[in-house]
KOLVO-931588 format. One record per residue (C-alpha): residue number from 1; residue in one letter; x, y, z. Coordinates in Angstrom, 1 decimal. Each point is the difference from the previous one (the first is absolute). Example, Ala and Ser with C-alpha at 12.3 -4.5 7.8 and 13.67 -1.06 7.14 Angstrom:
% residues 2
i->1&aa->A&xx->12.3&yy->-4.5&zz->7.8
i->2&aa->S&xx->1.4&yy->3.4&zz->-0.7
This chain:
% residues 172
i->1&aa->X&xx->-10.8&yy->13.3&zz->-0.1
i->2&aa->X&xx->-0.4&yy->-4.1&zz->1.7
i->3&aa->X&xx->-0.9&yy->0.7&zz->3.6
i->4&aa->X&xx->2.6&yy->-2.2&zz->1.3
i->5&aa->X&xx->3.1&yy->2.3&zz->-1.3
i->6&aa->X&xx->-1.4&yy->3.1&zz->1.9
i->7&aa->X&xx->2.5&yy->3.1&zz->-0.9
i->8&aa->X&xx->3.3&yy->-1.8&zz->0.9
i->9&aa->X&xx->0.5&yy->-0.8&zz->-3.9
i->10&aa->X&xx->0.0&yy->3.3&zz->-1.3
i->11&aa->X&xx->1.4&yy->2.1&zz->2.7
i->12&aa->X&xx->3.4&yy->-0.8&zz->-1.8
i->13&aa->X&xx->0.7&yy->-0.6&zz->-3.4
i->14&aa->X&xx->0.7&yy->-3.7&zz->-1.0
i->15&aa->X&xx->1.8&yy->-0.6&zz->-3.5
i->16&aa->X&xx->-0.7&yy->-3.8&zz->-0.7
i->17&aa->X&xx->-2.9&yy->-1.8&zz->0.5
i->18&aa->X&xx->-0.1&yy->-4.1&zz->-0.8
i->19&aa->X&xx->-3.1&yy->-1.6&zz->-1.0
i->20&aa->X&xx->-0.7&yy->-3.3&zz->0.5
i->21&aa->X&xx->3.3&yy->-0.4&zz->2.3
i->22&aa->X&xx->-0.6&yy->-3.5&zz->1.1
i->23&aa->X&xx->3.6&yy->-1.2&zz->2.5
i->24&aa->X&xx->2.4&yy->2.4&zz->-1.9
i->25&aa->X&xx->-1.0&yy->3.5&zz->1.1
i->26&aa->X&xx->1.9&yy->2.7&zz->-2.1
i->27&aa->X&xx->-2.1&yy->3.1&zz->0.0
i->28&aa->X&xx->-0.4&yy->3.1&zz->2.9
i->29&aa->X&xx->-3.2&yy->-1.3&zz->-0.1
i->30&aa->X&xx->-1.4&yy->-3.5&zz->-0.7
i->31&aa->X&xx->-3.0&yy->-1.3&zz->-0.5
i->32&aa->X&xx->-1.6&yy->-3.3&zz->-1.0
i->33&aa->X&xx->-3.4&yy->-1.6&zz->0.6
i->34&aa->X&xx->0.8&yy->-3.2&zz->2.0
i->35&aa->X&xx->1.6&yy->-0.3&zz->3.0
i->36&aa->X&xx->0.5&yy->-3.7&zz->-0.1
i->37&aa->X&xx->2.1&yy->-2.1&zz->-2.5
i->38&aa->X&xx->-2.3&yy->-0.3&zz->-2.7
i->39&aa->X&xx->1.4&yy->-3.2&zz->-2.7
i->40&aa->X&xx->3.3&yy->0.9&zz->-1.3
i->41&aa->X&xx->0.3&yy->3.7&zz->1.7
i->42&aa->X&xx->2.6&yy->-1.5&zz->2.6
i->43&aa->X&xx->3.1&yy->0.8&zz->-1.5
i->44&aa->X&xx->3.6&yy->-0.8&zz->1.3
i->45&aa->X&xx->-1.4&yy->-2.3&zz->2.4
i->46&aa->X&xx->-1.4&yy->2.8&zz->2.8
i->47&aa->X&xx->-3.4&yy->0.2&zz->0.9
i->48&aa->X&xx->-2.3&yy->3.0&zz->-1.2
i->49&aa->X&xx->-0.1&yy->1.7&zz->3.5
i->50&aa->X&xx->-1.2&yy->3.6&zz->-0.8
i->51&aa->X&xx->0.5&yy->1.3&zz->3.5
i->52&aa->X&xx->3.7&yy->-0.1&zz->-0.6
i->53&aa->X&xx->-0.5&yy->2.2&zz->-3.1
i->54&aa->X&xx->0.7&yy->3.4&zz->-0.1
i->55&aa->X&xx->-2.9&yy->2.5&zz->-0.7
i->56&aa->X&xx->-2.1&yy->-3.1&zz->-1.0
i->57&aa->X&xx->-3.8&yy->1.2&zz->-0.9
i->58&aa->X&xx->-2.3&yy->-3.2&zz->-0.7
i->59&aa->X&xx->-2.3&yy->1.3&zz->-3.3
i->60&aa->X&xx->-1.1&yy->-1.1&zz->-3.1
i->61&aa->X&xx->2.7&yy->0.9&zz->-3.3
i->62&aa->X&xx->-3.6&yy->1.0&zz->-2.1
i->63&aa->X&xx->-0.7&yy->2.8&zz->2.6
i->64&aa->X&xx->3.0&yy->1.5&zz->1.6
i->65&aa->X&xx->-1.1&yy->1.6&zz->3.3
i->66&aa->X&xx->2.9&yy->3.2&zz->-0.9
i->67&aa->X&xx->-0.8&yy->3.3&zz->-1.4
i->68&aa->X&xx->0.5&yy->1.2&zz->-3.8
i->69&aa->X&xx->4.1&yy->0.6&zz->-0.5
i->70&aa->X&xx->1.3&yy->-1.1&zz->3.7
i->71&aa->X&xx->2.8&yy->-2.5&zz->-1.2
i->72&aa->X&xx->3.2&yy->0.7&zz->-2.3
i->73&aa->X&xx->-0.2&yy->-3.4&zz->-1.1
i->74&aa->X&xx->-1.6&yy->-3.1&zz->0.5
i->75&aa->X&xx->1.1&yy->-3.2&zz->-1.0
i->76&aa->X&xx->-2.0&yy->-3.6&zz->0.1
i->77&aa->X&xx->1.5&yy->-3.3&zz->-0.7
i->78&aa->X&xx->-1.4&yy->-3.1&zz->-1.1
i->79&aa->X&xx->-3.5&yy->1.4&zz->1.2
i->80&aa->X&xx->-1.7&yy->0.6&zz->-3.1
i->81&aa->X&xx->-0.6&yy->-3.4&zz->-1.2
i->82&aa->X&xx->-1.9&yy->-0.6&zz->3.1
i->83&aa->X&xx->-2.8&yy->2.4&zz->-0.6
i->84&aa->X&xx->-3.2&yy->-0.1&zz->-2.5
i->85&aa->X&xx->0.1&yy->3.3&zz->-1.0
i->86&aa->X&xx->3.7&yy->1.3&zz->-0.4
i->87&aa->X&xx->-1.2&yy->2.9&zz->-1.9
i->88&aa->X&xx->-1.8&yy->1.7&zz->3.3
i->89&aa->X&xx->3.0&yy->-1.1&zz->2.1
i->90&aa->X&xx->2.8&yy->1.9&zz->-2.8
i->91&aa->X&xx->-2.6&yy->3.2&zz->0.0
i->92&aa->X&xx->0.3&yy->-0.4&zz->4.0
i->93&aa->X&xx->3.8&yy->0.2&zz->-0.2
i->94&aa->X&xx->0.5&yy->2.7&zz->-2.0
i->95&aa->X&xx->-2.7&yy->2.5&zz->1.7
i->96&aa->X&xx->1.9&yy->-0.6&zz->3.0
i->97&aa->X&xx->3.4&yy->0.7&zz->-1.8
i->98&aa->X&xx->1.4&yy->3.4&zz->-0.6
i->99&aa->X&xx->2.2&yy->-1.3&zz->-2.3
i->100&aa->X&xx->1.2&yy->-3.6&zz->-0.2
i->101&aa->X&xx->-1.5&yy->-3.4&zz->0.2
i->102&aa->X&xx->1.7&yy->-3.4&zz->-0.9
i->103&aa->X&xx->-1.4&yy->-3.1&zz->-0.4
i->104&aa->X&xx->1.6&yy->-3.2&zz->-0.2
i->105&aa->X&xx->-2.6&yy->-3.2&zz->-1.4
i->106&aa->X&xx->1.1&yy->-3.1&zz->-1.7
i->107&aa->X&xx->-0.6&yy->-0.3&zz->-3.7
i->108&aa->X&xx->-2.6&yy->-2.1&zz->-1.1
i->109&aa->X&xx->2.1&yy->-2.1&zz->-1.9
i->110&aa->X&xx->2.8&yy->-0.8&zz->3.2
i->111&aa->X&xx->-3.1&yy->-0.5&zz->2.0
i->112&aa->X&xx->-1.8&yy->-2.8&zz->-2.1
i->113&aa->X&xx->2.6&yy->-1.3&zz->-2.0
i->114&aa->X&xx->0.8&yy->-3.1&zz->2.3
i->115&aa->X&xx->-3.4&yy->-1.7&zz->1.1
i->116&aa->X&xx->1.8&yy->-1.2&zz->3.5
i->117&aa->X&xx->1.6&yy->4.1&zz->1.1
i->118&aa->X&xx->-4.0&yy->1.1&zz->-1.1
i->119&aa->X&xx->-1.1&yy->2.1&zz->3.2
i->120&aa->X&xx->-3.7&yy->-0.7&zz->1.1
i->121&aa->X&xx->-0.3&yy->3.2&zz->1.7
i->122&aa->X&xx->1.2&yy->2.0&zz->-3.3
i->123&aa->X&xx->-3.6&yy->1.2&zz->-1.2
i->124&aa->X&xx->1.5&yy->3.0&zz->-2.7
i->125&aa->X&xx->2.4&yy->-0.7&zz->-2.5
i->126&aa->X&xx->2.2&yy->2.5&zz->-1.7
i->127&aa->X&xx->2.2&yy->1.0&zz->-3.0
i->128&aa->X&xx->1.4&yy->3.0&zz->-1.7
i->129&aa->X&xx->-3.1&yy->0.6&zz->-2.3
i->130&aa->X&xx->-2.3&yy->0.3&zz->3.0
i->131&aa->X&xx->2.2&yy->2.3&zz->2.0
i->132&aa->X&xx->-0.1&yy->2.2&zz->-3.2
i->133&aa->X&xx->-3.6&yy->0.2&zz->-0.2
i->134&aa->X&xx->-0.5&yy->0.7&zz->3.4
i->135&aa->X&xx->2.7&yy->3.4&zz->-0.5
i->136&aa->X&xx->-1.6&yy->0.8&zz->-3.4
i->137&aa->X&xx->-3.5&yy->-0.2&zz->1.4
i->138&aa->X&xx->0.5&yy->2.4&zz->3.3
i->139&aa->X&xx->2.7&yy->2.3&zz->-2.1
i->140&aa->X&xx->2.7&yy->-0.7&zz->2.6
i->141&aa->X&xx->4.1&yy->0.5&zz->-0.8
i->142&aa->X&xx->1.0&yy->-3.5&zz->0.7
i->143&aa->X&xx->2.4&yy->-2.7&zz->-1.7
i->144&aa->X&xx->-0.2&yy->-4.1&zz->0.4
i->145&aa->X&xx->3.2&yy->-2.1&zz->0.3
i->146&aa->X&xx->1.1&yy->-3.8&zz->0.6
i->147&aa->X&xx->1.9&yy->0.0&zz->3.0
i->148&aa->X&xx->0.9&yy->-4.2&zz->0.5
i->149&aa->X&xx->0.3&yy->-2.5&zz->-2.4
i->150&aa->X&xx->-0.9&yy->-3.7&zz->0.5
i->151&aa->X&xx->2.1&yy->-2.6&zz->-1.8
i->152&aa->X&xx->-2.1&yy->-2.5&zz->-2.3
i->153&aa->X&xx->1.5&yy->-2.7&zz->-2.3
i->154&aa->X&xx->3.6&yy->0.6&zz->1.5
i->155&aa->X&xx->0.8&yy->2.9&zz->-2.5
i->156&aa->X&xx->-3.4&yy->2.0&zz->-0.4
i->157&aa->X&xx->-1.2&yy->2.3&zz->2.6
i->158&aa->X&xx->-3.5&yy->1.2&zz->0.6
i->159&aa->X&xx->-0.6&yy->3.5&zz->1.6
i->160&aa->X&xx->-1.4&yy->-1.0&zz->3.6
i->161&aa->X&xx->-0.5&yy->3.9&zz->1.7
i->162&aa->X&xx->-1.0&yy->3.1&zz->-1.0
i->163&aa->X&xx->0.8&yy->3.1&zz->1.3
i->164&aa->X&xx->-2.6&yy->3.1&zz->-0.4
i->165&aa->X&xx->1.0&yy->3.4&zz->0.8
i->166&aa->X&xx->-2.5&yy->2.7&zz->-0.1
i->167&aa->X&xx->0.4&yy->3.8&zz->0.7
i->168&aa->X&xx->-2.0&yy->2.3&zz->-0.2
i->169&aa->X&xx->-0.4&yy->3.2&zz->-2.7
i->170&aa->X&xx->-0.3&yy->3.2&zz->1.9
i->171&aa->X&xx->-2.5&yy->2.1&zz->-1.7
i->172&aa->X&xx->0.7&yy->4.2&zz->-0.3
């Protein structure tokens, strides 16, 4: 357990935990490793000012300071692409899950397709295909969806966010 959470996080049961919650908060507990706005994390125009943030815990998404099981369901969004090793970070997420986790990145192809919207702060890049190896790989109960659309050429669209949903198979 981090030192700084003590036993206050555990002496009740919290359902939602969001990783990597940046200016929009949405979890009973949120954590995120930067308390200052960091490039492009300042969304809607408010500053990143964590003491304002419910429940906020300051930790790194590849080593989750909680216990095996403790959440219902976490969610992260648009944190993924910002970290090396996603893989640790997904393995992370769902030891801390009982059940759920959803994770919302942007797909490779919405990300890079327009040299002038490419993100200098996205380090991973992601598609369907990679999401898939990653559930085939740990032998997880997951599915991988498109979730937003960007229009190219006026009447094509290109798939510009995934969704992943993983749950858990409960072993008798």
């Amino acid at each position: 357990m981090h030192p700084a959470l003590g036993e206050k996080y555990f002496e009740q049961q919290y359902t939602v935990l969001d990783v990597g919650c940046g200016s929009n908060p949405s979890g009973d507990v949120n954590c995120d490793l930067f308390t200052k706005d960091v490039g492009h994390r300042c969304q809607n125009n408010r500053t990143f000012d964590y003491k304002k943030i419910k429940n906020f815990v300051l930790c790194d998404i590849q080593c989750l300071p909680f216990r095996d099981g403790v959440f219902e369901k976490v969610y992260s969004r648009y944190a993924l692409e910002h970290i090396e090793n996603p893989c640790r970070c997904l393995d992370e997420m769902v030891r801390v899950s009982s059940d759920n986790v959803t994770v919302l990145v942007p797909h490779r192809y919405g990300d890079r397709l327009f040299f002038w919207h490419l993100n200098p702060y996205h380090i991973s890049f992601f598609n369907k295909k990679w999401f898939f190896r990653y559930i085939h790989k740990r032998k997880l109960f997951g599915f991988v969806e498109y979730s937003n659309y960007k229009v190219f050429l006026f009447f094509l669209t290109i798939p510009s966010e995934l969704r992943l949903t993983l749950r858990k198979l409960i072993k008798y």
